[in-house]
N, C-alpha and C positions, 0 to 999 in steps of 0.2 A: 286489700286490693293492690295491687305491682304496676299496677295499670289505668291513670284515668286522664278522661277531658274535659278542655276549658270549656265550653262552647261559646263564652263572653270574647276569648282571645284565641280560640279556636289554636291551644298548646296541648300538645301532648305529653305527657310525665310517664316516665317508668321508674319505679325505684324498687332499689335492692335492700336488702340487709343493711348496708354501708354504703350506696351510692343514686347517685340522681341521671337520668340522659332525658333530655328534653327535645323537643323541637316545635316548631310553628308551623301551621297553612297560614303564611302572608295574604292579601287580601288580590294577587295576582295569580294567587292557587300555585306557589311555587313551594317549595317543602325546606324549610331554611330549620339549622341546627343550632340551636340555643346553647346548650352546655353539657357536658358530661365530667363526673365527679364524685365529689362526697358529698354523699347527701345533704339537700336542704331541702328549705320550704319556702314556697312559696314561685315565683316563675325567673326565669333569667332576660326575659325581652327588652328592657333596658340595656342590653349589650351592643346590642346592635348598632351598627352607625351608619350614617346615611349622608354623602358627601361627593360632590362632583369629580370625578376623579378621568383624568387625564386620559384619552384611549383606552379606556373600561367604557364599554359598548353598551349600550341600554334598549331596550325590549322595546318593541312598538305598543305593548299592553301600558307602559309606564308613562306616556304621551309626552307632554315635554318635560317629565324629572328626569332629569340628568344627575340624580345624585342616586337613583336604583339601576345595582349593575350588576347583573351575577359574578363577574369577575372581580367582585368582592366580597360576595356573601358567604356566608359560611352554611351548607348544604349537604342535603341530608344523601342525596344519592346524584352530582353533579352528571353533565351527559355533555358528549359535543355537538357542537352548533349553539351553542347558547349565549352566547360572547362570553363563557366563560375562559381563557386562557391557560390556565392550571389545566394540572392532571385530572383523567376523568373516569368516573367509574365504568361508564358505558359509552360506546360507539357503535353504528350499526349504520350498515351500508343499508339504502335505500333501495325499491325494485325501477327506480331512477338513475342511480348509480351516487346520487349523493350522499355524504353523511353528513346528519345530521339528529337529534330526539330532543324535541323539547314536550317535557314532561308538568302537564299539569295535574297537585292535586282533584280526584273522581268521590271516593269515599275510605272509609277505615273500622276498621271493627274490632273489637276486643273479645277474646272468647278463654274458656279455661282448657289447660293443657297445651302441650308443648306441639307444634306441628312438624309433622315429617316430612320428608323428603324424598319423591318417589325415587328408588333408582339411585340411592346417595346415601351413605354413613351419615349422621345427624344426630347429634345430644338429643338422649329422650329423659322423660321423666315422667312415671303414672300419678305424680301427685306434687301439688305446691308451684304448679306453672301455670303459666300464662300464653298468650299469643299475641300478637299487635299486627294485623294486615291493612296496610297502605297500600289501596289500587291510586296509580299515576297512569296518565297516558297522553299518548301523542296523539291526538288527531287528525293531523295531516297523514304523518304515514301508518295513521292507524295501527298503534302500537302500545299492547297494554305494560306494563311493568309492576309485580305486587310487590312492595316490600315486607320480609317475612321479619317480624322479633320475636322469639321465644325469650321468656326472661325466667329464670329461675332462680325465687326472692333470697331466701337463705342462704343459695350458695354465693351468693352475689354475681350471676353470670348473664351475661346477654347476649343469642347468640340473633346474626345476621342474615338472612340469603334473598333472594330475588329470583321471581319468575318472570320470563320475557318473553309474551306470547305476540307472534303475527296474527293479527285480527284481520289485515289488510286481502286482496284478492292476490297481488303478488307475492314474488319471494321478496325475502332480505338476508343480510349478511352480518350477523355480531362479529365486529373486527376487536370489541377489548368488553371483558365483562368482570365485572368485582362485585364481591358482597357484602363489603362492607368499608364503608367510608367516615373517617374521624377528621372533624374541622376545630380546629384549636383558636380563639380568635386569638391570646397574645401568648406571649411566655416563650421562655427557651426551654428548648428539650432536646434530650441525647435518647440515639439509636441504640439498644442492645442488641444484635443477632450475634447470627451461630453458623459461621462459615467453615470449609474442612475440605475434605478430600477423601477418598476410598483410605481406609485403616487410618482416619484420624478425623474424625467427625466435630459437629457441634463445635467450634470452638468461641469462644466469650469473645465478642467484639462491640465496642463502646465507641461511640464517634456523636459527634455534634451531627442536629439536622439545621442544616444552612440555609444559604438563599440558593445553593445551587442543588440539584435533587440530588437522591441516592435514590437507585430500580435497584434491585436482584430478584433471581428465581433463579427457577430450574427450565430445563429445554430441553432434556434428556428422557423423556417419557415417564419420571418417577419423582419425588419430591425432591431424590438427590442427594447425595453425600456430600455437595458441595455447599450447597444451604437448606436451612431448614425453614418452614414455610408457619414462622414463628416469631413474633418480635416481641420488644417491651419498650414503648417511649416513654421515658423518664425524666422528669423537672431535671434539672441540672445538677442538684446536688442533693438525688435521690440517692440510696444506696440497700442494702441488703436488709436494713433495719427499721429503714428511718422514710419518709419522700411521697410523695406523687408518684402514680406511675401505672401503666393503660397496658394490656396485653391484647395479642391479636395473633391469635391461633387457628388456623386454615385447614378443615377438615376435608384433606382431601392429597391423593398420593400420585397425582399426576404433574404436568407443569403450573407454573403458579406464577406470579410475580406479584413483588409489593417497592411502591412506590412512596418517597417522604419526601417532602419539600417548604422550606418557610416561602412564604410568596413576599411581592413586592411590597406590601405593607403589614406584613407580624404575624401573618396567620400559616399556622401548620398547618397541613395536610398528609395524612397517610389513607394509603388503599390497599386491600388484601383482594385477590382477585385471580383469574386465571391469566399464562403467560400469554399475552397478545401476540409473539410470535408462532405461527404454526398453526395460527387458530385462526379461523374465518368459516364462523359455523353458520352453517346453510337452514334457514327456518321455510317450509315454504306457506303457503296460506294457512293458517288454523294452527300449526306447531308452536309450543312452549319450550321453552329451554328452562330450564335449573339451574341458576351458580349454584355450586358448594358453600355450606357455611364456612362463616368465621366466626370464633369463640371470645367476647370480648369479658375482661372484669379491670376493675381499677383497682386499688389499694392505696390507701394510704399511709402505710407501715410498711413500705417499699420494697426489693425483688419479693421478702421473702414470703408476701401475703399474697403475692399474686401467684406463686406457685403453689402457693398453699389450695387456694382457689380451683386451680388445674387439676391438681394430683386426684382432689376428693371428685372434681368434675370428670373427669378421665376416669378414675377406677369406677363411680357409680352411675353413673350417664353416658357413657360410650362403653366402656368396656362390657360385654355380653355374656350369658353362658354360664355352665358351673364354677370355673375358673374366673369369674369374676374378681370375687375378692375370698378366693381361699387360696392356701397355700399352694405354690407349685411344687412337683416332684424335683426332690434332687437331683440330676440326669448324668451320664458320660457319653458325650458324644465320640465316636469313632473316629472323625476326621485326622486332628493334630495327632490323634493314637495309630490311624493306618496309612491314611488319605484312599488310595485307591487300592492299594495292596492288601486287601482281605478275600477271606471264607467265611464261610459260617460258622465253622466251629474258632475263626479269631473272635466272631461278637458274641460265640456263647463263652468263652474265656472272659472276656471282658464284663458279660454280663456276671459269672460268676463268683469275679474279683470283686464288683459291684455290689452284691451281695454280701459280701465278706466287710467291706466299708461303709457300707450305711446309706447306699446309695440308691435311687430308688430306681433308675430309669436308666435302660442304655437305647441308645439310638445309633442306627444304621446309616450314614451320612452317603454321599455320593457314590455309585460305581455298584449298584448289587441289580441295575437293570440292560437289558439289551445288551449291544457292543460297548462298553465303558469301562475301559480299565485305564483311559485317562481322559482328560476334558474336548480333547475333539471329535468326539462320536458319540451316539447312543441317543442323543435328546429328542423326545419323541416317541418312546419306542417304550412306553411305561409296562413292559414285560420281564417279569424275574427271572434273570439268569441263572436259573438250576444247578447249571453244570457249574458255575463259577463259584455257586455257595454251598454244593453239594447237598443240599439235600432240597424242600422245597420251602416255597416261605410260611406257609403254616407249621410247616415241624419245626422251623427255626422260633421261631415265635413262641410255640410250645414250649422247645427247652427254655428259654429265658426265662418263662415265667415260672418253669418249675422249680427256678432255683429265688423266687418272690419280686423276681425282678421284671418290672413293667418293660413293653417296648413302644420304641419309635422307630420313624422312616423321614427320611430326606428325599422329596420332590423341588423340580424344576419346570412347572404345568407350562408357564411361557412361553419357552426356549425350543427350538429346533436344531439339529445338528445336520448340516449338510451330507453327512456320511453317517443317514440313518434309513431304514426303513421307510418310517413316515416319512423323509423328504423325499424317496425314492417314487411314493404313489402318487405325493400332494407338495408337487413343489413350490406350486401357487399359494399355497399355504404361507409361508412365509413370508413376511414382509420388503419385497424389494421394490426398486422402480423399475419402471419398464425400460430395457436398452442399458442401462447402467448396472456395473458390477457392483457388487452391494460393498459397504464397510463393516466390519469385522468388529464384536466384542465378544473375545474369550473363545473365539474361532468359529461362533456360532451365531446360527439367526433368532430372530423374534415373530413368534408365531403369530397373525392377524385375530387378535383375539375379539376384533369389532363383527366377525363374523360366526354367525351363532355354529353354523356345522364344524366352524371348528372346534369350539369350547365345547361340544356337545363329544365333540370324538376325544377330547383329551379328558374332561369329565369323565367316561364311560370307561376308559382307559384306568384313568388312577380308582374311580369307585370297585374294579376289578380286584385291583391291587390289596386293597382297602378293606375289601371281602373277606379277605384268603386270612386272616384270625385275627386276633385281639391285638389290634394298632391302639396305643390312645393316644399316641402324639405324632403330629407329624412338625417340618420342617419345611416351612414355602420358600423357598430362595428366586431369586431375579437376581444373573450378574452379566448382564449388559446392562448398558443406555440403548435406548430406540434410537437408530437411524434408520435412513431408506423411511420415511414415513409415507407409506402409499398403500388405500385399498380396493380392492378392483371392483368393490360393494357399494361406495359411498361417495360425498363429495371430499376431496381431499380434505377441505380446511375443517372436516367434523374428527376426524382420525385420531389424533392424541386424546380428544377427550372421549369419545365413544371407548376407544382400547382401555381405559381405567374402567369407565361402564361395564366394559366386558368382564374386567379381572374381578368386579364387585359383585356381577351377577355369578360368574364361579364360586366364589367364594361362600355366596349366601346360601346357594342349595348345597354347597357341602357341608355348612354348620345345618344346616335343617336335616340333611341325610344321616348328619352323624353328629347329634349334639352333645354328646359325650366328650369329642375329642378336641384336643387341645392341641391348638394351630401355634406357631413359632412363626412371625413374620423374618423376614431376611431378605436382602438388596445385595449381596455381596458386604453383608453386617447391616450398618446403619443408613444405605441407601433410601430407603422408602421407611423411614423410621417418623410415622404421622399419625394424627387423630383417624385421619380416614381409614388405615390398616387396624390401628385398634379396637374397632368396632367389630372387626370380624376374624383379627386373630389378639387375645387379650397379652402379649407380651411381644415380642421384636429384638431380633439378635443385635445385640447395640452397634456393634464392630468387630468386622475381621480381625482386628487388632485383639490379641489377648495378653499384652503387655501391659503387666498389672499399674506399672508408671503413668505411661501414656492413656492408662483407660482412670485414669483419675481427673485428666481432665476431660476426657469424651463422656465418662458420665456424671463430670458438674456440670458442663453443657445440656446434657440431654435433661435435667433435673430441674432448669427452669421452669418446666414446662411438664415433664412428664414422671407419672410416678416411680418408684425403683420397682414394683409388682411387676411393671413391663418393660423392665430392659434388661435381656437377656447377657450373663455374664459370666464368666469361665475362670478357677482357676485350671491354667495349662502350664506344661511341661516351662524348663528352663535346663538350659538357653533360651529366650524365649525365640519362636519359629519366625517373629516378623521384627524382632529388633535384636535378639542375639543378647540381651540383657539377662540376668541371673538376681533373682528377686526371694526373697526367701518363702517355703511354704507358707507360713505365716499370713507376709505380707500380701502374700494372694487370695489368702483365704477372704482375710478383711475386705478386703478389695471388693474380692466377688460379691461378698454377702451387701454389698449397697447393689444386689440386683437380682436376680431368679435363685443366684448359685448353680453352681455345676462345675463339672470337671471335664477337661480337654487334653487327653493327655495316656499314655502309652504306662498301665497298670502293673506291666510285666517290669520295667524297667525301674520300677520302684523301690529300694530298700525298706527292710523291715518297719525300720525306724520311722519313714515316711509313710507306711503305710496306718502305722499308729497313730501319728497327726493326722491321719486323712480321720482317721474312724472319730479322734475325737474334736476334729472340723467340724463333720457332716452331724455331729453329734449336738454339738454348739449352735449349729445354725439352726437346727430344729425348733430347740430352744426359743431361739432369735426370731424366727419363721414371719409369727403372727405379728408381734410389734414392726417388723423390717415390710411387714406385706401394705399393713394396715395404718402406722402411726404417723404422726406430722413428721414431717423430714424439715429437717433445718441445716444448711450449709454454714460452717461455723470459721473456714477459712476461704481463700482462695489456691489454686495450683497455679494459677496464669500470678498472681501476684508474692504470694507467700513462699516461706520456707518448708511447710508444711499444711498437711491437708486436713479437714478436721469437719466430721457430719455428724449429725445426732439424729435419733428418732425417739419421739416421745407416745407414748399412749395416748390414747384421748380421753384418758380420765386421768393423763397425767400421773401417773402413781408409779409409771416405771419409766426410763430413759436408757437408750446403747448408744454411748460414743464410741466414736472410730476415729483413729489417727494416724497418718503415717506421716514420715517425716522423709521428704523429699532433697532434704541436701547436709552434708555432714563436714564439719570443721574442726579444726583444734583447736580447742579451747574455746567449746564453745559458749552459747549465750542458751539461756534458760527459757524454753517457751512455754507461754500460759494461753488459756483458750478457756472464752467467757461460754457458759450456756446457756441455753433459750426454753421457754416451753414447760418451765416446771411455772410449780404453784409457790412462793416467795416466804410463807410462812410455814411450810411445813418441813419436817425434816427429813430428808433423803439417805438411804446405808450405800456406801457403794458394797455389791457382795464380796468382790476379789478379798478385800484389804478387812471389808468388815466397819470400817471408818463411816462415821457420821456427818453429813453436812446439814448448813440449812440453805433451802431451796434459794433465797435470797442472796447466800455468801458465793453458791455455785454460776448464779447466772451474773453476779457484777462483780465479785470478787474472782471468779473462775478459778480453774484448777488447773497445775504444774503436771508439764509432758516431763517425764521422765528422762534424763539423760546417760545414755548407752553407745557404748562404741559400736560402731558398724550400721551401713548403709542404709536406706529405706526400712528400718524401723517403722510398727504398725504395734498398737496396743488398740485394747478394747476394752469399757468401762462400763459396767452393769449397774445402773443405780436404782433403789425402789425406794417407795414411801415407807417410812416408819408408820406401823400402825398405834394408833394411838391407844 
């Protein structure tokens, strides 16, 4: 059992595989957080301390102890009004106008299996889980609160959320909602996130959490390309191999914010939660609200266990569908090959070079609907332009396949064009404010997706589309940010979170309409790159960026966290189209294959020569496919730190290993780089295939092995190792 209680000291225990999280109903029915960690036995309530502390403000329950003061306690789910002073997981405006929640333990219950989330992306599991529901409430303003834990024992995972139902006769107002809350009592610990920008995402950021806070999120309608809604706090001198260290991953692709701070006497706090700005969601009598989970696991064999954690969480408990955990198709996307400049017989061309290279899939990217022959028009108007691809999209379709090659299509369901059709009938449709001229992303607008006539008429539109023959992939793009947040349906402060609501209910009756087909999330690449879109599209274009350089470190970023099955990757043309850099075949190929694979890029303009590396690239990665899809991924260098980059994937019976290396900077005279591996079995003997050479598993991971030294730039090798049978 994952799951029991005291009833002597009325403590709650959860454990995992490798970890313990505790907490208490104090004898005030307040819900205080004992420990979370590596497992042990036995209870943590000896931690706690109890001491008159200066303007730390004390309950009326507590009568005259003046040493019990929530603004020291360390708590399971803290709220304001409590004389708590710290960050807090919940606020909610009163139908008084006050805020205030003070939440006491009501009851708790343990049952098997993992609970869902109406209306919400949510790690499932049909077997080897648990549930933990803690009902709190307010009884002044008559306000319940359940806390949800799903634990799932083996993987080591704990996931978090909260429902916050008005029981009261009036309305109220949630002005800040999180679901999930970590109270640290001492220790120092360092922040990792993953900051970036549109074509340069995720990037490694390591910083102390201080006495003075650090907030980020996103505000932009989408998880965002500027942060990701993903942390790891780490003991101090945690590191890749070795430490302590807690992750906190937010399922969910709208705004968010997370909050760190040590308080005035040594206790950490972190909160994952929705962004309080833009939000002030309207509940009125009898209405519940939902946080989105947070995905918590510890490790104590430092990043690289906690990713370990993720990957196998993500691909088997979020990710959906046949595409689960099978191989994805090779693809060529059209874009970087046409952009907007095609026919139909450019992507039966393509398809047919496709064919000829090993490649499995071509897809139709932007510009084959309505008015769009380039990005200011047409959105909306999800109608095939006949005349522009010459023939119709069934017969296109046809041909492609009849040369064995599968098809795709590129959608933008969101997006509105002011110089379309549909904004010609439904201008309302789009999201502006009243009196005010809207702001511009990408010269277009964002459709009110909180409103069901409109999802029902863009739904009916692309299911059209959809019809007309054998799609199995499509292409979801979003490239704005939401401004103008206004809808003429609702209360404003529900809007940013209802519009993800919307794009999850799209989304869910299209894999039920067509469970066959295989969704490609995209933001303008790595915009909306979250647990929450994984649930219903199983991979996500990592980055606009297909600079094989810069995607080296966009996806050791994205790898903390999520597995390479779902991050979409491209060898493309060079010059490259977003940095003008020249990277050799090769080195792109490598590149790509830490992610879906595929090619981006203009087939015609290929020499013979290159056309042969392509065939025995795509040839290789086959090969590669199952281990690259399925095995533990282990980061063996750094790009933010190192001269070179270096990742391994191991089977899980360990019997086979594919390093990947490129080397990212070149000198005269240079120095000799070695790179230790991870993840085999220490007594056995390993063949690499290329060389034929024999190691033993022991000498490969402490003694490691010698990068090759070769003239010329970004060099990229790859190293195939298997178990010697005995």
């Amino acid at each position: 059992m994952a799951i029991f209680y005291q009833e002597d000291k009325k403590i709650i225990t959860i454990n995992t595989a490798c970890s313990t999280y505790q907490m208490m109903i104090d004898k005030y029915g307040a819900l205080l957080h004992l420990y979370y960690g590596k497992r042990i036995k036995g209870d943590a309530e000896h931690l706690l301390a109890y001491l008159d502390r200066g303007f730390s403000g004390n309950p009326v329950e507590a009568g005259g102890d003046r040493t019990y003061s929530y603004d020291v306690l360390p708590q399971e789910y803290p709220t304001l009004g409590t004389g708590d002073f710290r960050n807090t997981a919940l606020n909610l405006r009163n139908s008084d106008g006050s805020e205030c929640c003070r939440l006491k333990y009501v009851s708790h219950s343990i049952t098997d299996g993992k609970y869902a989330l109406e209306g919400l992306p949510a790690v499932y599991a049909k077997e080897g889980a648990q549930t933990l529901e803690i009902v709190l409430a307010d009884e002044v303003a008559d306000v319940q609160v359940k806390l949800l834990y799903g634990v799932l024992e083996a993987e080591d995972i704990i996931t978090r959320s909260a429902v916050i139902t008005n029981r009261g006769k009036g309305s109220i107002t949630l002005e800040k909602a999180g679901s999930a809350n970590l109270d640290f009592l001492y220790g120092d610990y360092d922040l990792i996130s993953f900051y970036g920008r549109h074509a340069l995402e995720r990037n490694f950021q390591r910083s102390r959490i201080g006495h003075s806070g650090t907030v980020f999120g996103s505000r932009r309608g989408t998880s965002s390309h500027q942060y990701s809604p993903a942390v790891v706090i780490a003991e101090k001198d945690a590191n890749e191999t070795a430490g302590n260290c807690y992750g906190m991953l937010f399922v969910y692709s709208g705004n968010f914010m997370f909050e760190a701070e040590k308080d005035q006497f040594g206790l950490t706090r972190a909160i994952m939660g929705l962004q309080s700005d833009l939000f002030h969601y309207h509940l009125e009598a009898g209405e519940a609200f939902t946080v989105p989970e947070t995905i918590l696991t510890f490790s104590g064999e430092g990043f690289s266990g906690i990713s370990k954690r993720y990957h196998r969480c993500i691909r088997n408990h979020i990710c959906r569908g046949p595409y689960q955990n099978r191989v994805r198709p090779v693809l060529i996307n059209s874009w970087e090959a046409a952009y907007f400049d095609f026919d139909g017989n450019t992507i039966f061309e393509l398809a047919k070079d496709a064919a000829e290279l090993g490649i499995d899939m071509v897809v139709m990217d932007d510009g084959w609907f309505g008015k769009r022959d380039d990005d200011n028009s047409g959105l909306g108007d999800w109608v095939v332009n006949e005349e522009k691809l010459g023939c119709t999209l069934k017969e296109l379709i046809e041909k492609v396949n009849s040369v064995g090659v599968k098809f795709g299509i590129w959608i933008e369901p969101e997006m509105i064009s002011e110089d379309s059709e549909l904004y010609r009938k439904h201008p309302d449709w789009a999201m502006k404010i009243p009196q005010r001229s809207p702001v511009y992303g990408r010269n277009q607008l964002v459709l009110d997706f909180t409103r069901k006539e409109v999802r029902d008429y863009i739904f009916d539109s692309i299911c059209a589309v959809l019809d007309q023959g054998n799609i199995e992939y499509v292409k979801w793009d979003m490239n704005r940010s939401i401004t103008d947040v206004f809808s003429v349906e609702r209360p404003q402060g529900n809007v940013t979170h209802d519009y993800v609501l919307g794009v999850y209910e799209f989304l869910e009756k299209l894999i039920s309409r067509y469970p066959k087909l295989l969704i490609e999330g995209c933001s303008g690449g790595g915009g909306r790159f979250d647990a929450g879109m994984l649930y219903y599209t199983p991979q996500i274009w990592c980055s606009d960026n297909t600079d094989a350089v810069n995607r080296l470190k966009i996806q050791y970023g994205t790898s903390f966290f999520y597995p390479v099955s779902t991050m979409g990757a491209h060898v493309s043309a060079v010059p490259n189209h977003q940095t003008g850099r020249t990277v050799s075949l090769n080195t792109r190929g490598v590149i790509a294959m830490s992610g879906t694979f595929g090619y981006e890029l203009d087939t015609k303009k290929l020499s013979e020569e290159e056309k042969e590396a392509v065939r025995v690239q795509t040839a290789r990665f086959k090969v590669y496919a199952d281990l690259i899809q399925t095995g533990d991924y282990y980061r063996l260098s750094s790009p933010f730190a190192d001269t070179f980059t270096a990742w391994q994937f191991v089977s899980e019976d360990r019997k086979r290993t594919l390093v990947s290396v490129v080397l990212t900077e070149i000198e005269g005279n240079p120095e000799v780089h070695y790179v230790r591996l991870r993840g085999l079995e220490p007594e056995k003997i390993y063949i690499e295939k290329q060389s034929g050479r024999e190691y033993g598993g022991q000498v490969l991971m402490e003694a490691g092995i010698r990068i090759p030294v070769e003239f010329g730039e970004y060099q990229a090798y790859q190293m195939e190792f298997v178990m010697k049978q005995a």
